[in-house]
N, C-alpha and C positions, 0 to 999 in steps of 0.2 A: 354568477352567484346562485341561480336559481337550481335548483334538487327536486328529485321526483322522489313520491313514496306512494305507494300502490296506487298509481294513473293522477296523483293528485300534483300539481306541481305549484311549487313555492317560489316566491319571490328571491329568496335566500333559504340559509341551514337554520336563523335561529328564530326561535319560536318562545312562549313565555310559558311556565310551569303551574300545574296546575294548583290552586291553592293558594299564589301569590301575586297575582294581577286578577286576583275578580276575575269581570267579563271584560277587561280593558276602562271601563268606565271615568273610574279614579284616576288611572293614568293617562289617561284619552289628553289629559290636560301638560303633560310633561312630553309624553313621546307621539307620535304620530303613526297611529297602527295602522295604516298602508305602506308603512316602510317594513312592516314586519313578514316575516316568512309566514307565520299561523298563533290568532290568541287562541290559548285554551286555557278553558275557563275552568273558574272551579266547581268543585265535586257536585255534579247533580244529581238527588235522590228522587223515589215517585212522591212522595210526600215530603211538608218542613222537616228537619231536622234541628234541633235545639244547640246540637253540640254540647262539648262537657262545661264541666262548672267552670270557674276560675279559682285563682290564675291559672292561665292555660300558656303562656307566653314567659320563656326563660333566657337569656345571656348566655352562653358559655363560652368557655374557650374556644375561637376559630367559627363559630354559627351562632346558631340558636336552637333551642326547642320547644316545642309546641304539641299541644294536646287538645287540638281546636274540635275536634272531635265532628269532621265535615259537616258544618252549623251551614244550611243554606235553604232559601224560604222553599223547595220543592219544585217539581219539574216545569208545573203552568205556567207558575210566576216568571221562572227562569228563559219560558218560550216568548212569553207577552210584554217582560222588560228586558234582560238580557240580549237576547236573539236580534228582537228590532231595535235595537240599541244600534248592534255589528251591520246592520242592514246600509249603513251609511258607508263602509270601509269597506277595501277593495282590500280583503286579506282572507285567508283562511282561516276557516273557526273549528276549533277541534273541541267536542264537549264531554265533560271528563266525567264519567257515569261510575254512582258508589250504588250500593246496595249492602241491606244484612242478609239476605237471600235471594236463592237462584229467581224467586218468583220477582222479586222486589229489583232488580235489574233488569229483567226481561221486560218488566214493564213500561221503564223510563226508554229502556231501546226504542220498542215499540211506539212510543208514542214519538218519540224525537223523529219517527220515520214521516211523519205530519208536515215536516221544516224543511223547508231546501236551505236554509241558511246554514246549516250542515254538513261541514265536507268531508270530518270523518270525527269516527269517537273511539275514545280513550277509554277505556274497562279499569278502573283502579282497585285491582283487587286483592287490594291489601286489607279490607275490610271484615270482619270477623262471621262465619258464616254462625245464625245464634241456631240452627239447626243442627250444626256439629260440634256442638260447645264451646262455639270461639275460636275454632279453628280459621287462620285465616284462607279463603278459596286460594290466594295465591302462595303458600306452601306444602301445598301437596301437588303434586303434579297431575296425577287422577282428576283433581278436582278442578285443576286451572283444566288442563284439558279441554273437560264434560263443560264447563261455565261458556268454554270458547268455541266449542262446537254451535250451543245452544243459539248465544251472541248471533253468532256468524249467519246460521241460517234465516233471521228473521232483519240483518240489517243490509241496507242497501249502499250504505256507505262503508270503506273501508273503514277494518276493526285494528286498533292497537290496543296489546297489554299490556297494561305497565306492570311491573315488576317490582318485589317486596326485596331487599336486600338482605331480610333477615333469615334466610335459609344456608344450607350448608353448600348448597352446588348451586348455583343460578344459572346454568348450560344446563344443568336437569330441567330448569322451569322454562327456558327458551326454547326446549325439544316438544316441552310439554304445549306450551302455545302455537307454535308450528304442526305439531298434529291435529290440533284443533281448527287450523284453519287459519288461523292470524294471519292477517295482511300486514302487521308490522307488530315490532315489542317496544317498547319504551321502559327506560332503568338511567338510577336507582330512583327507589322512594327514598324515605328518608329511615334512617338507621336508630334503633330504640333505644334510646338513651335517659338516664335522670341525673336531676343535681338535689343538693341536699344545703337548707342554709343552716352552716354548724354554731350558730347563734341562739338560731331562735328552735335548734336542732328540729326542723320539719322539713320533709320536703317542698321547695320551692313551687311545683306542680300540683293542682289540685287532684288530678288526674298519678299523681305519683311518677309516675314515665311520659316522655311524649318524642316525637319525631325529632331528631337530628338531622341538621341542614346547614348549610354552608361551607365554608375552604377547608376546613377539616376535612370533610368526608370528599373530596376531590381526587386524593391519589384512590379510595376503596372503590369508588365509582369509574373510573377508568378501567381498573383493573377488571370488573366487572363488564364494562361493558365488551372489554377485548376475550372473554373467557364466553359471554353470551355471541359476540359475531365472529367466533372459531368453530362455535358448535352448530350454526343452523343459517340458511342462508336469505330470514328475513331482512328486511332492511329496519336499523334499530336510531332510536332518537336518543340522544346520551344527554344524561341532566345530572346533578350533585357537586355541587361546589361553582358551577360555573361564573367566573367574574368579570372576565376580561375575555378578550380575543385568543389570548395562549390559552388558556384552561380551555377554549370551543376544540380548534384545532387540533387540540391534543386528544380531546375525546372522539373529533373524523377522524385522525390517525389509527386510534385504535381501532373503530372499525363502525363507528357513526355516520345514517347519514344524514342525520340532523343534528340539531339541539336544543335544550330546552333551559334559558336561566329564570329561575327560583331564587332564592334567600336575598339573594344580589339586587333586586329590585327595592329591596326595606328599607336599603339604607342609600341606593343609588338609584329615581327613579327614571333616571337616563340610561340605563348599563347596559340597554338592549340593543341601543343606538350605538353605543359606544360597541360593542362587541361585533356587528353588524360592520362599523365601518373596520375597525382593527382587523378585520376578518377580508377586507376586500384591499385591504392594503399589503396584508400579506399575501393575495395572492397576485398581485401585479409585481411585488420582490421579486416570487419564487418564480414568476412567469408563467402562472399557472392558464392551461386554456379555458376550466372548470372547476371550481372548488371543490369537486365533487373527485378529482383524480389524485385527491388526496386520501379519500375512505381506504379506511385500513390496509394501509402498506406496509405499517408494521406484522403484519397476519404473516 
């Protein structure tokens, strides 16, 4: 069951999404993070982060959305509680770095380079650069690029980028992080969505719009991930919808060789167990010698 991703090897494929298991903390009490391939944790910036107003947190058909607006007490904190926290578990810790500019990443990189508890990080760069008016770094492809070049040169652990779904071509953005030097991609974030309560006729979201997540967004993110590992020959972590053991599989199929469940832990704080086992039961069915000789054979 165990996968390698740039020299880094996992226990198994699935791993927890950034945003929705903390540092494992919370859940430390439900699942047993030495069973897991890799926590990653959520979004760390160089300083607190307040995140948006409320409500930030909506229902919808098939997910939810949210507009949390990466709310987390800052990088020290996140070294001095966080970090030693994972210091007890025998898993991989991958730590997922926001930033509003090129300087404001480079920073938190650099300091995480202080932590062996670190075995690699995650660039979520779907964040709004406020120097290009809000453009996010990861919809231009110039600009994921330049960010992944920058990244790369000052980190000593291997660099994944995740990947914004809201663009027109996402094999434009996985060519664009592969030039840059990416040691791996990770897709999808979450897809921009709103609801509106036609009641009290407001929008439900303080924030107006916030991230889509969960089975919904399951077939767009497959799809995705099978268009990003046709065009570049990273090795890529596939997340959006995942619930069960089918929906992991199906996203190695397309061309994963990991994975990452999100939304699925809100309402099931076992799902990773449970996906984990579903996941080695089918490969003793298929007679598989490696779960990993199943990555994209649909390609």
């Amino acid at each position: 069951m165990s996968v390698t991703i740039a020299g880094v090897t996992m226990k198994n494929p699935v791993m927890t999404a950034s945003g929705t298991f903390g540092s494992g903390i919370e859940y430390s009490e439900f699942v047993d993070l030495n069973h897991l391939g890799a926590v990653v944790t959520k979004g760390v910036s160089n300083v607190p982060w307040e995140g948006n107003p409320v409500p930030r947190v909506a229902e919808v058909y098939g997910g939810m959305l949210n507009a949390i607006g990466l709310q987390n007490p800052g990088v020290e904190v996140f070294a001095e509680r966080d970090l030693k926290f994972l210091e007890d578990f025998d898993t991989r810790v991958i730590v997922n770095v926001c930033g509003h500019t090129e300087e404001e990443y480079l920073s938190v990189v650099e300091r995480l380079q202080e932590e062996k508890r670190v075995d690699m990080l995650e660039i979520n760069v779907s964040c709004p650069n406020v120097k290009q008016g809000g453009i996010g770094f990861g919809t231009k492809p110039d600009m994921l690029c330049d960010i992944t070049s920058k990244i790369r040169k000052i980190a000593r652990q291997p660099v994944i980028m995740k990947l914004t779904p809201n663009v027109t071509s996402v094999a434009e953005l996985a060519k664009a992080a592969e030039a840059g030097g990416a040691d791996a991609i990770s897709l999808i974030n979450t897809i921009t969505g709103m609801k509106i309560d036609i009641e009290r006729q407001r929008f439900v979201l303080a924030n107006r719009t916030g991230g889509m997540s969960g089975p919904a967004i399951h077939p767009i993110a497959v799809r995705m991930v099978y268009e990003a590992a046709s065009a570049v020959k990273l090795p890529i972590i596939g997340m959006g919808g995942i619930s069960n053991a089918e929906d992991a599989i199906e996203m190695m199929l397309a061309g994963a060789t990991a994975v990452a469940v999100g939304a699925a832990n809100f309402h099931d704080p076992y799902v990773t167990q449970k996906v984990i086992d579903g996941m080695t039961d089918y490969a003793k069915r298929h007679s598989l010698e490696r779960i990993t000789d199943i990555v994209g054979i649909l390609r």
